[in-house]
Each structure stands twice: as structure tokens, then as C-alpha cells.
C-alpha positions in Angstrom: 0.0 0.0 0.0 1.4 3.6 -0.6 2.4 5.4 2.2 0.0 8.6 2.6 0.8 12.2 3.6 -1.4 15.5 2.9 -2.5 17.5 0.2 -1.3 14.6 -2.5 2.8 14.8 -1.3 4.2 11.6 -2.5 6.6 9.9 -0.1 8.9 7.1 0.2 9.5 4.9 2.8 12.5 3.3 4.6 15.4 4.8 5.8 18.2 4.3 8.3 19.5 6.5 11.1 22.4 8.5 9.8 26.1 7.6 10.2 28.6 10.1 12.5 29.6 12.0 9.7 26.8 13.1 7.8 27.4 15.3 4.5 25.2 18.2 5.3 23.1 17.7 1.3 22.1 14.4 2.8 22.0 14.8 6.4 19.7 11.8 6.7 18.4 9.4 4.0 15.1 10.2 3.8 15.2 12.9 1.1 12.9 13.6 -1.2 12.2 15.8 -4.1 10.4 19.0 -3.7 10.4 22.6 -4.4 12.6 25.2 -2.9 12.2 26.3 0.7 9.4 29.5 1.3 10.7 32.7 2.6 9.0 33.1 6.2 6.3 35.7 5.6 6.3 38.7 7.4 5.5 39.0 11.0 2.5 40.8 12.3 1.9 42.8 15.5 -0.6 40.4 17.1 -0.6 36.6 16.0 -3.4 35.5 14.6 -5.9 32.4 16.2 -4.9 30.1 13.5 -1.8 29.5 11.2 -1.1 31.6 7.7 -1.8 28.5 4.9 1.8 29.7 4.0 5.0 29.1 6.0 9.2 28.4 5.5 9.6 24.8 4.5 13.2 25.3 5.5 13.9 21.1 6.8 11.1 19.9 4.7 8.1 20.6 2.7 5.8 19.0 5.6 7.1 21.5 7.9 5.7 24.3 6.3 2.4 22.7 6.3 -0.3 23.5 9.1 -1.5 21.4 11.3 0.1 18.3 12.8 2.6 16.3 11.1 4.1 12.9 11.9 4.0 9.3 9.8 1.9 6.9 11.6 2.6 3.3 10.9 2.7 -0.3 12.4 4.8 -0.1 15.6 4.1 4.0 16.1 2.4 5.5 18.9 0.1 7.7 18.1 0.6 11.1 19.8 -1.2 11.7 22.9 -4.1 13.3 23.6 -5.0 17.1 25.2 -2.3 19.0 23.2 -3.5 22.6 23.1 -0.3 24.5 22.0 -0.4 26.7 18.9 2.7 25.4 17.7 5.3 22.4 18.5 8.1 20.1 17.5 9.6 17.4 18.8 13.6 16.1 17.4 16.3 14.1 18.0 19.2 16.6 19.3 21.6 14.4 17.7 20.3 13.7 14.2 18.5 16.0 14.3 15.4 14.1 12.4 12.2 16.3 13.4 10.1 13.4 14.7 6.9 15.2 14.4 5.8 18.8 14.2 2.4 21.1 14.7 2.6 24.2 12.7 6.6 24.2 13.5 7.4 27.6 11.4 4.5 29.1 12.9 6.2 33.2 13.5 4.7 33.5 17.4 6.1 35.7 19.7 8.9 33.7 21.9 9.0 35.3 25.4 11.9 34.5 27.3 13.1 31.4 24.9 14.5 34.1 23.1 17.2 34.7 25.9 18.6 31.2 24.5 19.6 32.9 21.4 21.0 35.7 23.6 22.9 33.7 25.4 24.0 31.8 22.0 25.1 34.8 21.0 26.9 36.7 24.1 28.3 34.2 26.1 31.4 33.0 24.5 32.4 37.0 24.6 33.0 37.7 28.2 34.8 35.0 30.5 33.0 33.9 33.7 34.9 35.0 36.2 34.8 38.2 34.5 33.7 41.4 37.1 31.2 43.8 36.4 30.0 46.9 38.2 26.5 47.8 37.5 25.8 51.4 36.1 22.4 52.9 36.7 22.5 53.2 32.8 22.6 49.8 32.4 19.3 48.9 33.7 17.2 51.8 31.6 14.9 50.1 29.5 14.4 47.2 31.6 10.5 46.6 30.7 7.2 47.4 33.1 6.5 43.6 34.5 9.4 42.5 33.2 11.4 39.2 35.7 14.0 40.0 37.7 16.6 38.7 39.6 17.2 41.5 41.3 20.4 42.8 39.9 21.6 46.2 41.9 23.0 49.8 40.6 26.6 50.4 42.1 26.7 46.9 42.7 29.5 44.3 41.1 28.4 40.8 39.9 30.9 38.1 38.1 29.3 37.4 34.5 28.4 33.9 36.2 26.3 35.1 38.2 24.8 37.6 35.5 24.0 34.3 33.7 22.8 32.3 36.4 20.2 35.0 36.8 19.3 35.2 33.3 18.7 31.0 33.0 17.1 30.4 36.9 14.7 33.5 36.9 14.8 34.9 33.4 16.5 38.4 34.7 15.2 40.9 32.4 17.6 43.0 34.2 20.4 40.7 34.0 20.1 40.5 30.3 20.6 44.2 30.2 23.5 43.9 32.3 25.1 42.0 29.9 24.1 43.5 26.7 26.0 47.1 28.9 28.5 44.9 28.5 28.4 44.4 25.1 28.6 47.3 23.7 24.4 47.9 24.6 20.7 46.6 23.3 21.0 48.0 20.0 24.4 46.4 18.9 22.9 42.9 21.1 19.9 43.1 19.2 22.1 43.1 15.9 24.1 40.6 16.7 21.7 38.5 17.8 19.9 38.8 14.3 23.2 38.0 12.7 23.8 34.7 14.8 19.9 33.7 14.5 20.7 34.3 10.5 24.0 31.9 10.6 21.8 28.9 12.4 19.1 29.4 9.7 16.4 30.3 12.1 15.4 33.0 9.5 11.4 32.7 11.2 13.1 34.9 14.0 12.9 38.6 13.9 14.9 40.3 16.9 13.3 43.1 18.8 14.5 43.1 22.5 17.3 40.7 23.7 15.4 39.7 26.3 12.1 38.2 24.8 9.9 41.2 26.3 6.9 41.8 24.0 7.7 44.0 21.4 6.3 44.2 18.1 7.5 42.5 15.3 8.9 40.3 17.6 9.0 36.6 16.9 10.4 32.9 16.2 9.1 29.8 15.8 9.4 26.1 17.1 11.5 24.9 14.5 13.5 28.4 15.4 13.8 27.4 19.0 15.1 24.2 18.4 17.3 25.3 16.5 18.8 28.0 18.6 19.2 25.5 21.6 20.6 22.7 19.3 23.6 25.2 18.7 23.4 26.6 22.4 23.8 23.2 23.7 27.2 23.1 21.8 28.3 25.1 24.9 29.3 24.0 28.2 28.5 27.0 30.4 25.5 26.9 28.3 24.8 23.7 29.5 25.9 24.0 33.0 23.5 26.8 33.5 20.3 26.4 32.0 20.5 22.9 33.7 21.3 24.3 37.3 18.1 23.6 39.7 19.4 26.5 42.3 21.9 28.6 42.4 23.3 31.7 45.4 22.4 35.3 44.1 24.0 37.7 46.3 22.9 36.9 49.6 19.7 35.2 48.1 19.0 31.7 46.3 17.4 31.8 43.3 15.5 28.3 42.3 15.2 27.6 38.4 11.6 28.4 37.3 11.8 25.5 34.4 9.1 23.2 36.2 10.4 19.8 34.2 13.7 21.1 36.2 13.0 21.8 39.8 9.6 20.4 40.0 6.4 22.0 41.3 3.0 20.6 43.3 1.2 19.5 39.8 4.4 19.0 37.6 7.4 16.2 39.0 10.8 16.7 37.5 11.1 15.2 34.8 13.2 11.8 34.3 16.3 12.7 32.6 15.9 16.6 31.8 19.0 18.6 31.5 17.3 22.6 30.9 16.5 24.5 28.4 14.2 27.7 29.0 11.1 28.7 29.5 9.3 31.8 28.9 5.9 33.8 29.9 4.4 37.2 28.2 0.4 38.6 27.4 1.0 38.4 23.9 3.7 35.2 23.8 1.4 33.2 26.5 3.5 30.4 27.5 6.9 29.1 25.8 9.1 26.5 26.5 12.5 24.5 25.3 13.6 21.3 26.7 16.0 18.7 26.0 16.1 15.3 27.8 17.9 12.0 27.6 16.0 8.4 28.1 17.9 5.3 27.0 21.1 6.9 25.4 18.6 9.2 22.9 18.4 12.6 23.1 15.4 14.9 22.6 14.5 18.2 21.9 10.8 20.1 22.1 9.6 23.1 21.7 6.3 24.2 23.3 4.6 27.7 22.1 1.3 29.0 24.1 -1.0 26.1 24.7 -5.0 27.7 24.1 -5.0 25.8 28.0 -4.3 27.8 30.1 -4.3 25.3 33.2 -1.3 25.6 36.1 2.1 24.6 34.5 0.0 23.5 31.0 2.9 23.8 29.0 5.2 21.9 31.3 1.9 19.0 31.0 2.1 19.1 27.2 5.6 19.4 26.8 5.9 15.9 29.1 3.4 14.5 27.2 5.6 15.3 23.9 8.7 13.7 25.4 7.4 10.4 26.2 5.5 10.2 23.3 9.3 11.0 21.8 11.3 8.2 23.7 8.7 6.0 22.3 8.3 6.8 18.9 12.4 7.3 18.2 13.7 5.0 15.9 10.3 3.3 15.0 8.9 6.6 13.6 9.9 7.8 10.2 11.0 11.9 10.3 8.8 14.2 8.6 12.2 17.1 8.0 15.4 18.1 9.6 16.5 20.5 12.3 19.3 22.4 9.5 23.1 22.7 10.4 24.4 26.5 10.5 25.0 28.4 7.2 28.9 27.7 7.7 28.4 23.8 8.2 26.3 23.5 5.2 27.6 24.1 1.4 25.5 26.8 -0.8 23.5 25.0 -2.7 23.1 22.0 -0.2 19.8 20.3 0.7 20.8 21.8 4.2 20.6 25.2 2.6 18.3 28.2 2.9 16.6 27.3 -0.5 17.1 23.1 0.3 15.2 20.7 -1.2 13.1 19.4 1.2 14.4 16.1 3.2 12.3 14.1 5.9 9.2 13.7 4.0 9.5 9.9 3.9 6.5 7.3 5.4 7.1 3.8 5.9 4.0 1.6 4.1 0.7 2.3 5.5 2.1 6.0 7.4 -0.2 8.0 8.1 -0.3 11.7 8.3 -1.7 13.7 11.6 -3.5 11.6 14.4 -4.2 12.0 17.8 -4.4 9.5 20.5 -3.3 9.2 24.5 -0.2 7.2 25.2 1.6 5.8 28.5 3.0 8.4 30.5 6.2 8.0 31.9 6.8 11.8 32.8 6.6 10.6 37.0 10.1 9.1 37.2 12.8 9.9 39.5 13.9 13.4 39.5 17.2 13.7 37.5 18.6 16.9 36.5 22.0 16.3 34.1 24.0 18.8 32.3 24.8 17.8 28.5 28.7 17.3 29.0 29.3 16.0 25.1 27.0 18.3 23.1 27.2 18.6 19.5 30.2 19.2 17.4 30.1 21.0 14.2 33.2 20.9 12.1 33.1 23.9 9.8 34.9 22.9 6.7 34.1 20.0 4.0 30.7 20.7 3.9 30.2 17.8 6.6 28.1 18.1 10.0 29.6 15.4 12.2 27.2 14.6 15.5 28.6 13.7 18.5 25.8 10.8 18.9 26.4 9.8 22.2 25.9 12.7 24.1 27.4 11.7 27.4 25.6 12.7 30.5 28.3 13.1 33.2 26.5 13.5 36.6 28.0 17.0 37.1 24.3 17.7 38.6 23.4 15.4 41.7 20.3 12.9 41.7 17.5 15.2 44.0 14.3 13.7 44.8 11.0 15.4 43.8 11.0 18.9 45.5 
């Protein structure tokens, strides 16, 4: 029988997991033939309730479709049920296969997720142990509501604890610290653009460097993942957005990623290691994670679930990783998560204008369904940094994935809080 996907796509089926080095054209075998990637459209002030009919199909034609993509077949889970978020993705980190999507190059405004491309950006310019006094210029412009950590004029911080208080509270005001630093918001903002513009997260239009709601302001799932893909790349990255609590001064500040440090209706989550989350009016609520289970390595992307329940998007974004873990290696991808500009060749199906890859089906796949599965979200509460991370060689056109990702246990086993 012929495998089945929307609006008349044809697919193929079959398909193995791609070897260490992977030539960025054919990052994974599943490539198909189909037209050049869409420009993302231009973003609007206030997002609309449903997705444009026309998105990027940068990773794949089926990403740019709307609605919910994934290849059901024999031996598949189908995704769970209750899923309320305007847009999501789940991947493997290490592939980088997109396992299935829901409107993934949706433009929504990103909240404090953005700070992930901030600290993409920024961190590898200023060493840790590097001292800063605090100007009362420095914290103009810090938004009405914004979060805080509580950073003080006249007072002297190291740039780890800036970024501590940027990943455990999403410091508004430590963000502006360190864009001071920089050379201020305006040149942050820039080189933020730029770096989001090298990873190929061209859905991502940057306003404010610290994800306050601005307008024009916006990113996407497939953005998201992208940004923390490359982020994770990083070990301070890694060591702080997977830090559960941390001393602030004379304070302790707690991590306020709920799959991280737990909370009455949400348990930590079995093998999460960070990313960020993120809260606005106009954003709702945003969230990044990566976890391991059984050696793999997982990355979704939650944005603003129409539920607005405690904690929802911590619910659906648990939901999303176990059906992950279960459907990894059984389900076929429906696109890629792209390698930067400068690991990819001009021209490449990795490219800005790529052919799109990760369409395939196995016989009898069927597009979109939606279904409950086990959950597995109440496990033991593990928080791990990512030690290993990803390694991009830039040069031969090749992507080589570090696919083990080892998990050191530079973060100690804590029970529920």
C-alpha cells in the first residue's frame, strides 16, 4: 500500500539512522524531491488564532504545512491526547530528524526562549569569572513587568552570576546587564539577528534581547530548536540552564523550568537537562527542553497552549517527550532540524533554498493523528548537564554529530521537591 501524507505529497518509505559524519546535502536518507524552501512571511503585530496557509519549509516541505505532522505506521504510537499548544516540535538533538511537528514555522512571539539565542550569541564573549560593576544606565529600559533577579545599581556581579540569573529567573535586568557589557541593546539586538541568520532560524525577527513583548517580535518552534541545538554546543550553556538552584548575592534563586526543579502539579522530569522557558500577554507560554532516556536525546519546543491550566505547558511538553522516547527509531522523520550556514555548502539540501528532506513514510504511514499514550513523565527526579553536546566541524561541507551525548552526573540525583 502507498504510504500517505497531505495534500497529494508523494513519499517514500524506509530509511536508516544516519552515520557520524553526515554530508550536510544528505544529512539523513530520507530525502525527497520537492520545491525550494518558502521565505518566512512577514510578521505581524498580534498573531493571529490560526496558522497563515503559507510558511518556510526550510527542513522539509511537511514543515511548512499547518496542522500536525508525523508518519503513523505499524509499531508507532500515536501522539497523545490534550495537546492545546499553537505550535510544536519534537527532534532528536543528535540527528537531528524532526520526529513530528504542529505548525513548527509558525512566527509567534517567543517570550523568554529568546534569551537562549541571547545567550547563543553573548556568552562566549566575556569569560565567567569576569567582574562587572552595575551602572544605573545599564538597567534603563528594563520593561514594566518584566522578571527580575534582582540585579543592583553600584553593585559588582561576576558574568556567572549575570547568567545564572538570566537562565534560573529569566533576569530581564540581567540581560541588560550583559548587553551594557556588550557594547548595549541596540548592537545585542544586531548581533543577535546575525547569529539567528547563521543557524538558519530565518522565522526569528529580533526586537528586544530579552524576549519582552515588542512588536514584530517573533520565532518559531522549529526556530527554538534550532537555537538551543547550537546553544547546547556550549558548556557554560549547559551548566546553567540545567542548574536547579543557584546563590544570588545573599539570596538563592531556584530555576523556574518546572520539568527542572519540580512543582505541586508537575514532578521533574526523568532525565531533563534545561532549556528555557518563557511567559508574556502576547507570547502566553513558551518552553524549550532537552532530555535523555535510554542513550537518545530529545528536543521540544512548546509555544502557548490555548489551555491555560497551572504549569499546562510543562503537561504538554511531558506529554511530547514520552510520546518522543517512544516513537524514536520506529517513527519515520517528517524534516530536519538544518546545520548553521557555515556547516552546510551553498547550494546544499541543508541550505536556505534546500530541497526538502524528511518527508518519507514507511508503508501504511499515516499523516496527523491523535491518541493518548503511557505516560512516563513521574520518574525519578534527575537533572544532568549535557557534557558531550554537539560538534560542528566547519569545513568540507560535513556536519559530524557527537551521537552519544554523554551525560556526566555533574548535577546530583535530587528527589522530587
Amino acid at each position: 500500500m502507498s504510504p500517505v501524507s497531505p495534500s497529494g505529497i508523494r513519499v517514500r518509505a524506509g530509511g536508516a539512522r544516519g552515520s557520524l559524519l553526515v554530508a550536510s546535502a544528505t544529512l539523513f536518507s530520507l530525502a525527497v524531491t520537492a520545491p525550494a524552501a518558502l521565505a518566512a512571511p512577514s510578521p505581524t503585530t498580534s498573531p493571529s488564532a490560526t496558522p497563515p496557509a503559507q510558511m518556510s519549509t526550510l527542513g522539509g516541505a511537511r514543515l511548512g504545512m499547518p496542522g500536525t505532522q508525523v508518519n503513523l505506521a505499524p509499531g508507532v504510537p500515536v501522539l497523545p491526547q490534550g495537546l492545546t499548544a499553537r505550535s510544536w516540535i519534537v527532534s532528536d538533538a543528535e540527528s537531528g530528524q524532526v520526529l513530528a511537528a504542529h505548525n513548527a514555522h509558525w512566527r509567534l512571539p517567543p517570550a523568554s526562549t529568546l534569551k537562549m539565542l541571547f545567550a547563543d550569541t553573548v556568552l562566549p564573549r566575556f569569560p565567567k569569572d569576569t567582574r562587572y560593576k552595575v551602572a544605573p544606565a545599564d538597567l534603563k529600559g528594563v520593561g514594566d513587568g518584566s522578571s527580575v533577579v534582582g540585579v543592583k545599581e553600584g553593585v559588582t556581579y561576576s558574568v556567572r552570576d549575570l547568567w545564572l540569573g538570566v537562565f534560573l529567573k529569566s533576569g530581564n535586568d540581567a540581560v541588560h546587564v550583559l548587553s551594557a557589557m556588550n557594547g548595549g541593546v541596540e548592537r545585542t539586538v544586531e548581533d543577535m539577528q546575525k547569529h539567528a541568520e547563521e543557524l538558519q532560524a530565518l522565522d526569528t525577527q529580533v526586537v528586544s534581547p530579552d524576549g519582552y513583548d515588542a512588536p514584530e517580535q517573533v520565532s518559531s518552534a522549529y526556530d527554538l530548536s534550532l537555537i538551543a541545538r547550537s546553544g547546547l554546543q556550549k558548556k557554560d550553556f549547559r551548566d546553567y540552564c540545567s542548574t536547579v538552584s543557584a546563590k544570588f548575592g545573599a539570596t538563592e534563586i531556584r530555576n523556574t523550568n518546572r520539568l527542572l526543579s519540580g512543582d505541586s502539579d508537575v514532578p521533574v522530569y526523568q532525565g531533563i537537562a534545561g532549556v528555557k522557558n518563557g511567559n508574556t500577554t502576547h507570547a502566553g507560554a513558551t518552553f524549550t527542553g532537552v532530555a535523555e532516556r535510554g542513550g537518545k536525546v530529545l528536543l521540544v519546543t512548546v509555544m502557548n497552549p490555548e489551555k491555560h491550566d497551572h504549569n499546562e505547558v510543562y503537561k504538554e511538553t511531558a506529554k511530547l517527550f514520552d510520546w518522543g522516547f517512544q516513537a524514536v527509531g520506529k517513527v519515520n522523520p517528517v524534516g530536519e532540524l538544518v546545520p548553521p550556514r557555515s556547516a552546510a555548502p551553498a547550494g546544499s539540501a541543508s541550505s536556505a533554498s534546500p530541497q526538502s528532506p524528511g518527508t518519507g513514510g514507511a508503508p501504511g504511514a499515516k499523516a496527523a493523528a491523535s491518541a493518548p499514550v503511557a505516560s512516563g513523565s513521574s520518574g525519578v527526579g534527575t537533572a544532568l548537564a549535557i557534557a558531550g553536546g554537539l560538534l560542528v566541524l566547519l569545513g568540507g561541507g560535513a556536519f559530524l554529530v557527537n551521537r552519544r551525548w554523554p551525560l556526566p552526573d555533574l548535577m546530583r540525583r535530587r528527589s522530587r521537591p
